[in-house]
C-alpha positions in Angstrom: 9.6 -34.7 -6.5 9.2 -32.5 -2.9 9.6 -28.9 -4.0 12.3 -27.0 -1.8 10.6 -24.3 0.7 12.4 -21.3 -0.9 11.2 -22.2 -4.3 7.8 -23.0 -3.4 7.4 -19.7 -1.5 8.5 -17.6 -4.1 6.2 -19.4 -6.8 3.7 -18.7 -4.0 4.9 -15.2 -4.0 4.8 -14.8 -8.1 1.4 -16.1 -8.2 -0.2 -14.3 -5.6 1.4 -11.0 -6.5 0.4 -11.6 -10.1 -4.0 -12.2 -9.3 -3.2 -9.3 -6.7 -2.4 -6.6 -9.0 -4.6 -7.7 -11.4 -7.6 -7.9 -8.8 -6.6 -4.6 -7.6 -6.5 -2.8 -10.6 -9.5 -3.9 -11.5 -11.4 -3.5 -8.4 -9.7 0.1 -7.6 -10.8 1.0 -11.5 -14.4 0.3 -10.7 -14.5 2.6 -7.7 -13.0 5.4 -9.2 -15.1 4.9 -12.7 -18.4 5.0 -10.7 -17.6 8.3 -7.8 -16.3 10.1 -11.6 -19.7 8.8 -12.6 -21.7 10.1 -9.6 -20.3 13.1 -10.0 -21.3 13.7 -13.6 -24.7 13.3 -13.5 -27.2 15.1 -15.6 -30.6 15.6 -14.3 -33.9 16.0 -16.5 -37.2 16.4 -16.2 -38.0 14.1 -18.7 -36.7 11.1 -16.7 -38.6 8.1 -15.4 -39.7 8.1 -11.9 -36.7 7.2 -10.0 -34.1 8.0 -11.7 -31.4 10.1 -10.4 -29.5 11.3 -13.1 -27.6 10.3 -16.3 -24.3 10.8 -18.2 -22.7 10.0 -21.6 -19.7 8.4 -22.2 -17.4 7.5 -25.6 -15.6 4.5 -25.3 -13.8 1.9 -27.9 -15.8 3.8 -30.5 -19.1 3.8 -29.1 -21.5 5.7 -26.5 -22.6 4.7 -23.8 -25.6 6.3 -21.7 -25.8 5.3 -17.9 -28.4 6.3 -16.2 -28.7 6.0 -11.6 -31.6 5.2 -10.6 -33.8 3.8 -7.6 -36.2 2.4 -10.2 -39.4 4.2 -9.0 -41.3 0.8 -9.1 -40.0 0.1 -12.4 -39.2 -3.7 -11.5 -36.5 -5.3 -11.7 -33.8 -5.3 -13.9 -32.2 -8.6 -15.3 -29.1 -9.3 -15.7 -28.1 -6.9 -13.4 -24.4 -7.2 -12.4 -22.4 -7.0 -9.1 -19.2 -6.1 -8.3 -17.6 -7.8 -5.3 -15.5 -10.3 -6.7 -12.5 -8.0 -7.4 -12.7 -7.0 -3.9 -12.8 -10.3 -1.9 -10.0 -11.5 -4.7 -7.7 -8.6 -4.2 -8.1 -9.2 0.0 -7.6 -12.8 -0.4 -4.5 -12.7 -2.7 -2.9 -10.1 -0.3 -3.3 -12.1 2.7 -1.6 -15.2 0.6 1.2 -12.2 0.1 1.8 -11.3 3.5 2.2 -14.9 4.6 4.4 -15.9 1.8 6.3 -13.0 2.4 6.7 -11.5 5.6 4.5 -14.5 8.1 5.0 -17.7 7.2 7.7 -17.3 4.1 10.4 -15.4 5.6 10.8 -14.1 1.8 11.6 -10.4 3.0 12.4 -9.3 6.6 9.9 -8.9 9.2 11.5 -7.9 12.6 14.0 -5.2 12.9 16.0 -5.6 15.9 17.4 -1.9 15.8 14.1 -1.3 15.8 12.9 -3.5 18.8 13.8 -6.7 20.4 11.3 -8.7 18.5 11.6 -12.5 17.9 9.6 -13.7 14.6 6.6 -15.1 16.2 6.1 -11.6 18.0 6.4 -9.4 15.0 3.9 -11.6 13.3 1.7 -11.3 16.1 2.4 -7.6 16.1 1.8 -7.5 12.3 -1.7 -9.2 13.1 -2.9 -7.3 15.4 -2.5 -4.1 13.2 -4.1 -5.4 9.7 -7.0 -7.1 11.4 -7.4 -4.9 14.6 -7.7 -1.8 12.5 -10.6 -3.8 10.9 -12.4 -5.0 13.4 -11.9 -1.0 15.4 -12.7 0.2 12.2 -16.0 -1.8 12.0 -16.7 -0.8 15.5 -16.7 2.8 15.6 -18.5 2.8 12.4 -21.4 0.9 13.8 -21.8 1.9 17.5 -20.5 5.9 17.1 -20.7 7.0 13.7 -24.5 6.8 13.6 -24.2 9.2 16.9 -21.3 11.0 16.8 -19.3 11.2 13.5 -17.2 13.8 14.4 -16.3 11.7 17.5 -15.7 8.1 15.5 -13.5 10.6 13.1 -11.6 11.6 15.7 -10.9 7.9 17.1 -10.3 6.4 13.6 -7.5 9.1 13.5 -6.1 8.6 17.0 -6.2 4.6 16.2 -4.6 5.2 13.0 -1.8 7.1 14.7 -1.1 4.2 17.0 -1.0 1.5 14.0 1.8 4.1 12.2 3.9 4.0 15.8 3.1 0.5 16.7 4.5 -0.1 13.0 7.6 1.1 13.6 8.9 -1.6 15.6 8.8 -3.9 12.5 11.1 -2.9 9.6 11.2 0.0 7.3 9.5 -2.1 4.6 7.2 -4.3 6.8 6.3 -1.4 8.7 4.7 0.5 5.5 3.6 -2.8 3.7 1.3 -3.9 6.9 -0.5 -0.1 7.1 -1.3 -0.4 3.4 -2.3 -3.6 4.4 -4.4 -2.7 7.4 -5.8 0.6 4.8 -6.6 -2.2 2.2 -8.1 -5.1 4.6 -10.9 -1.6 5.6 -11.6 -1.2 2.5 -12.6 -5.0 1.7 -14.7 -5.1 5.0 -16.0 -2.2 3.6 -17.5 -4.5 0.9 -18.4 -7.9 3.0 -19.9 -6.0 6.1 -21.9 -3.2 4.4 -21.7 -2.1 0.8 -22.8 -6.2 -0.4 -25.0 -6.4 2.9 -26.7 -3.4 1.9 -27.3 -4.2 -1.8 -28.7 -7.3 -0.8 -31.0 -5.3 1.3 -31.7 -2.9 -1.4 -32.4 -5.9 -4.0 -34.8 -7.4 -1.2 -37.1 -4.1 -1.2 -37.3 -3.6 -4.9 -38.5 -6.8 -5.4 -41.0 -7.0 -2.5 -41.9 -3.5 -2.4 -40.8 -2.0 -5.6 -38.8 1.0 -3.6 -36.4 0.7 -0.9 -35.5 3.4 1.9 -32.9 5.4 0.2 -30.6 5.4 3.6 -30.0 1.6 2.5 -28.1 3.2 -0.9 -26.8 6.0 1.1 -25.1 3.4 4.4 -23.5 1.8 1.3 -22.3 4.8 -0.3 -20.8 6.7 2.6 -18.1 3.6 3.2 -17.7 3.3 -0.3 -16.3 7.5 -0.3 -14.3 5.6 2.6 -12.5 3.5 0.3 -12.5 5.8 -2.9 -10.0 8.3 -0.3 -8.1 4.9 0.9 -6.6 4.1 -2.9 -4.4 6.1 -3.1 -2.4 5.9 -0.1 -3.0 2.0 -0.4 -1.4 2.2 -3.5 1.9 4.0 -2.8 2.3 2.3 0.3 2.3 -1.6 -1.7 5.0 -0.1 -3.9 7.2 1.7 -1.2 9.2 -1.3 -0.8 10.9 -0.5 -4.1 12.1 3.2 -3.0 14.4 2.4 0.4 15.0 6.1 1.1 10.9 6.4 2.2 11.7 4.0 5.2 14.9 4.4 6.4 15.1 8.0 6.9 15.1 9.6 11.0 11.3 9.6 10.8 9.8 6.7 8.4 6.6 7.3 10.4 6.9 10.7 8.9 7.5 10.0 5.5 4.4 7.1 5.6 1.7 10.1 7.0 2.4 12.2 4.3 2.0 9.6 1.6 -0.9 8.9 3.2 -2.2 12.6 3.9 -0.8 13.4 0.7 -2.6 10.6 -1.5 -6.0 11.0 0.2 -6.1 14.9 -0.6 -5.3 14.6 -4.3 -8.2 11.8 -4.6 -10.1 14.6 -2.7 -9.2 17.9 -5.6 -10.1 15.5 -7.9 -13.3 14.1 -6.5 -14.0 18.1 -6.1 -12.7 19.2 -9.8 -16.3 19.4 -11.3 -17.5 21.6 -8.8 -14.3 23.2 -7.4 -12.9 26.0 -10.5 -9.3 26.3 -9.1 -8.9 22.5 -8.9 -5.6 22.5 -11.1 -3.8 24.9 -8.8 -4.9 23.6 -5.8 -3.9 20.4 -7.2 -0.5 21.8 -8.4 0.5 23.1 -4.6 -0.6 19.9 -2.9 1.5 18.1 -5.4 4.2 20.4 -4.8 3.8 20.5 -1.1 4.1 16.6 -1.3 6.9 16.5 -3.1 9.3 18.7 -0.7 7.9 17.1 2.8 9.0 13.4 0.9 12.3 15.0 -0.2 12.8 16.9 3.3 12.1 13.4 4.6 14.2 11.0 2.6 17.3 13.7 2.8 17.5 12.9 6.7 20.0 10.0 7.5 18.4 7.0 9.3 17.7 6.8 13.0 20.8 6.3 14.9 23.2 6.4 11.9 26.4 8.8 12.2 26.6 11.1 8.9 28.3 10.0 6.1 31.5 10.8 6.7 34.4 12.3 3.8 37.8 11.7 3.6 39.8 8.9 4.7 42.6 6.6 3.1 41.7 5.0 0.1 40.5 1.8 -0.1 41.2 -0.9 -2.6 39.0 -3.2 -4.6 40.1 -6.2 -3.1 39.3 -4.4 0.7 36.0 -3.9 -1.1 34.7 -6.7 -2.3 36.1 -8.7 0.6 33.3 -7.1 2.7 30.6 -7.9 -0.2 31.6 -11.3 0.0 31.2 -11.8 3.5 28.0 -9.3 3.9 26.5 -9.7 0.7 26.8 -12.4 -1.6 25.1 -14.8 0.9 21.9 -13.5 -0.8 23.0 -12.0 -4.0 24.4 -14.5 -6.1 23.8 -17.0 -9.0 24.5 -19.3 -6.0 23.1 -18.0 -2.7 24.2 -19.9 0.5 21.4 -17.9 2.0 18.2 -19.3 0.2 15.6 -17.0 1.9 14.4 -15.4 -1.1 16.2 -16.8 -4.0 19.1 -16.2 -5.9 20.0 -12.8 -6.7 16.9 -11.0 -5.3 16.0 -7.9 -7.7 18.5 -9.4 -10.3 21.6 -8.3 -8.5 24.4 -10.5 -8.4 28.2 -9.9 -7.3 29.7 -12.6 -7.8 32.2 -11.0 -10.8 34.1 -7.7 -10.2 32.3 -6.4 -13.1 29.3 -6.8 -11.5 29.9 -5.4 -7.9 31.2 -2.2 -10.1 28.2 -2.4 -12.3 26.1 -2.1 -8.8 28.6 0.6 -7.2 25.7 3.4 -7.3 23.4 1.0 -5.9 25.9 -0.1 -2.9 26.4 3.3 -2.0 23.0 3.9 -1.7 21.6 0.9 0.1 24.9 0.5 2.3 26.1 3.6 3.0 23.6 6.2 3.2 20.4 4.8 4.0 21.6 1.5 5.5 18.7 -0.7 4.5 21.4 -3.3 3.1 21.4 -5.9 4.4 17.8 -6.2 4.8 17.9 -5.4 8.8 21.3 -5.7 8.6 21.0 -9.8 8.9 24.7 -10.9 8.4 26.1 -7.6 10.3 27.8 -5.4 8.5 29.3 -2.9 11.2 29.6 0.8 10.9 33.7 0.4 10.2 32.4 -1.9 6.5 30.3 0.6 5.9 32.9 3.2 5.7 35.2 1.0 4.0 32.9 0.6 1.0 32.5 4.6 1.1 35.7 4.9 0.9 36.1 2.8 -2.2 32.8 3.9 -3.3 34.9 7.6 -3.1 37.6 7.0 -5.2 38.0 8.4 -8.8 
């Protein structure tokens, strides 16, 4: 039997989203396990040649002694275990994600048109050219200025990530943050393919031919890896922004996405600091706090081009209510969607009973009425005089 479209991208969807967290977690676990490890080291006189310091840890009730080393001509070791798989897994599962939902899939909205005049095919292309042109600038700069001029590749990863953010903005609130994580997240695999696994391969090469390798093979692989360790957070916040609508559909949702990404990368660096940095907990306290008040100063500002929300007014009746949710709504939310894009009653919400739509009446004001980011980029319409008749309703004791 031919599996419908809608029901094959969103099995798609569930099990791409499912090896993608799981990939991620583990892969973003490993990186912050060894930088916490780096930057515990003990060093001892009594080591072997080569070796750069150790550290004890207690774990599932046992120790465990790790010790970093460049061998010193000690041979080497076997097994000895990579880790590269998480990466490449977590980038490969995301890709699947962004075509079944956003390219290919049409499972959540890509273009915007209150944000600009762009058909499907362009807002993909759009899309494309941010995730894999931030790559490929990314692998430039690092390769041709970096080695010259860091203060000067610094300076033109920044400017280029500026440009991503704005060119972003002409997709939709949720597309918009979803393809910078993306963009963050497809650096920090490339990180691994062009030059952390190059390099270890390199590095493996030398110890077994030589017994010692040049230690600017270990520290080319490290300095992109510190890249990546400062891209996890932000990564992280953005994939899960699409749950909190008020992040993106404020006056300034390239804003709000800077200071989650500003704001995620400096508390990855007081804690990277902590062990040599005494006043890490208030420092880390007031960045948190800081944070905090620019996202709620941010969310609190109505969306771009949307009057305020106004008070007052006649009241309005269920039946005036729901009439609107039937017709603006319910194509999607429903036990039985007419609109099949992305299955019936996306996040569990249905209205198709009255104690339903009053069950959701918190929810409709929200999304509807005061950040507007229902319908998803406003698909079926609703007009500015709906809106105020849900309000109105919404208002009533």
């Amino acid at each position: 039997m031919m599996m419908e479209a809608p029901r094959l991208y969103e099995l798609a969807d569930l099990v791409a989203r499912w090896i993608h967290v799981i990939a991620a977690i583990m892969w973003t676990g490993n990186s912050m396990l060894f930088n916490w490890i780096d930057r515990t080291l003990v060093k001892d006189e009594r080591m072997p040649a080569g070796s750069i310091g150790t550290t004890w840890l207690l774990h599932s009730g046992a120790f465990y002694h790790v010790e970093k080393t460049s061998l010193g001509g000690r041979g080497l070791p076997a097994p000895l275990h990579w880790f590269k798989w998480q990466a490449y897994t977590t980038w490969m599962s995301g890709l699947a994600l962004l075509l079944a939902v956003y390219w290919v899939g049409g499972r959540a909205t890509l273009e915007d048109s209150s944000r600009a005049p762009l058909t499907h095919a362009q807002a993909v292309a759009l899309g494309a050219v941010i995730v894999f042109g931030g790559v490929a600038f990314y692998e430039m700069v690092q390769r041709l200025i970096a080695p010259r001029a860091r203060k000067t590749a610094e300076l033109l990863l920044a400017l280029w990530f500026l440009g991503a953010v704005f060119a972003s903005t002409m997709l939709s609130g949720r597309a918009a943050f979803l393809h910078i994580g993306a963009m963050m997240a497809s650096i920090m695999a490339g990180n691994v393919f062009f030059t952390i696994v190059p390099s270890q391969r390199e590095l493996l090469k030398a110890v077994t031919t030589s017994g010692s390798a040049d230690p600017e093979i270990s520290a080319r692989a490290k300095r992109v890896s510190i890249h990546n360790n400062y891209f996890t957070f932000p990564v992280i916040v953005l994939m899960v922004s699409g749950h909190f609508p008020s992040l993106y559909a404020g006056r300034a949702p390239w804003a709000t996405l800077l200071v989650l990404v500003i704001a995620g990368a400096a508390v990855r660096h007081v804690l990277n600091v902590r062990f040599a940095f005494a006043p890490w907990r208030p420092t880390l306290a007031a960045v948190l706090a800081v944070s905090v008040l620019s996202l709620y100063g941010l969310m609190s500002l109505p969306a771009a081009g949307a009057a305020p929300v106004a008070t007052g007014g006649a009241p309005v009746t269920f039946e005036e209510a729901r009439h609107i949710i039937d017709r603006r709504c319910a194509a999607c939310h429903s036990a039985t969607p007419s609109d099949l894009t992305f299955g019936p009653a996306p996040a569990g919400v249905m209205f198709d009973t009255p104690e339903q739509i009053r069950s959701h009446a918190a929810r409709i004001r929200e999304r509807a009425v005061v950040t507007r980011t229902m319908p998803l980029g406003n698909k079926t319409n609703m007009t500015d005089a709906e809106r105020d008749v849900l309000r109105r309703w919404l208002a009533a004791p």
